[in-house]
N, C-alpha and C positions, 0 to 999 in steps of 0.2 A: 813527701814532706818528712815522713819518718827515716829516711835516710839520710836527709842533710840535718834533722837534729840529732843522729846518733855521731856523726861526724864532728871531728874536732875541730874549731874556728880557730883563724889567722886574722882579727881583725883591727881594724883602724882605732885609735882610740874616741873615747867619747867625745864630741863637742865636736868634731869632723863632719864634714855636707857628707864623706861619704858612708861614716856610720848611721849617720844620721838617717840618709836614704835606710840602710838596713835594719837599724831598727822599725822604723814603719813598717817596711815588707813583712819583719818578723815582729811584729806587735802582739800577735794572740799566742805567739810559741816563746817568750825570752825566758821562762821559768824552765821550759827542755833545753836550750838551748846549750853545749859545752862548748864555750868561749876558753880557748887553754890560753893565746896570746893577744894582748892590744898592743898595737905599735903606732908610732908617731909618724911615719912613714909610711906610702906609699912601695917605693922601693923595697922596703925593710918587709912591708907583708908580700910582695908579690917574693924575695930572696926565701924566706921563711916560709912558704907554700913552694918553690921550687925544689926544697930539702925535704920536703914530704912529711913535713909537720903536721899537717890538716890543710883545712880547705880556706878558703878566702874570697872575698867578695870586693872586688876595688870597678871601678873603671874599664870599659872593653879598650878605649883609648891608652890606658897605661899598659894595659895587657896586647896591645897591637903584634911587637917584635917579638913578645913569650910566643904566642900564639901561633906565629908565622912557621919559629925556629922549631915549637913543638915541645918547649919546654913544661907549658901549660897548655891545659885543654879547657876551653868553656863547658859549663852546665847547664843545659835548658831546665829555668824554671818559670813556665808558664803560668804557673798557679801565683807570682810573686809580682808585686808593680815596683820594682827597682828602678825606675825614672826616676829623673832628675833634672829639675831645670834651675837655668840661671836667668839670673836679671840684671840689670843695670839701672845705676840710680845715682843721680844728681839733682841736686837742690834746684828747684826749678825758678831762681832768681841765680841763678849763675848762667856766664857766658858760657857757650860752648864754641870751645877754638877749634880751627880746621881738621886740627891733629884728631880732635875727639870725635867730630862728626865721621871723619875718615875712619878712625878705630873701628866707631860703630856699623858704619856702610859693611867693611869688611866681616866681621864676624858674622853679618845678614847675612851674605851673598856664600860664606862659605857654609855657613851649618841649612840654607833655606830648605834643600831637599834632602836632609840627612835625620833617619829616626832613629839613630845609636850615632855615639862616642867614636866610635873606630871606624865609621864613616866620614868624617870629617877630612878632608885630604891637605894637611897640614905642609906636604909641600908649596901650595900657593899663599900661603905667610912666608913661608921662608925665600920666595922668591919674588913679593911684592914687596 
């Protein structure tokens, strides 16, 4: 832990799921913490961590192709619960159209056995 608070952050701006996840993780450290940039972007932090500005914390899913090329390297922080889930939500006196049940069936079927982001094998949207 003392070495990701000596390290200088690339992170997402406030009001983001993804800062948002990181601040929980980092809930009893945000006073150590040297935050040098917020970015509105995605993109914009993982560019800004490829230049070697400091470290970042996005999504393994956004980080997939860094990762591959070697651009970036992941951090095991076991000590940290950077999980994240999502939901879905509809007024439940509204119709659900085909289209939606459909939506919904597929995002089951592709995240059911996947416990990270960059598990997700997002070829199968793009070819359903």
């Amino acid at each position: 832990m003392q070495q990701l608070l000596a390290e200088p952050w690339i992170l997402r701006e406030k009001g983001s799921g993804t800062r948002e996840t990181f601040d929980r993780a980092f809930h009893n450290y945000h006073s150590q913490l040297n935050i040098r940039l917020e970015l509105e972007h995605t993109e914009a932090v993982k560019r800004t961590v490829e230049s070697g500005l400091g470290i970042g914390c996005i999504s393994r899913l956004a980080l997939k192709d860094a990762f591959r090329r070697g651009s970036l390297v992941p951090v095991n922080t076991p000590a940290l619960d950077l999980g994240r889930y999502f939901y879905f939500l509809w007024h439940k006196q509204k119709y659900q159209t085909t289209g939606m049940r459909e939506f919904l069936a597929l995002c089951k079927s592709i995240t059911a056995d996947v416990s990270r982001s960059d598990e997700v094998n997002l070829t199968r949207i793009i070819k359903e």
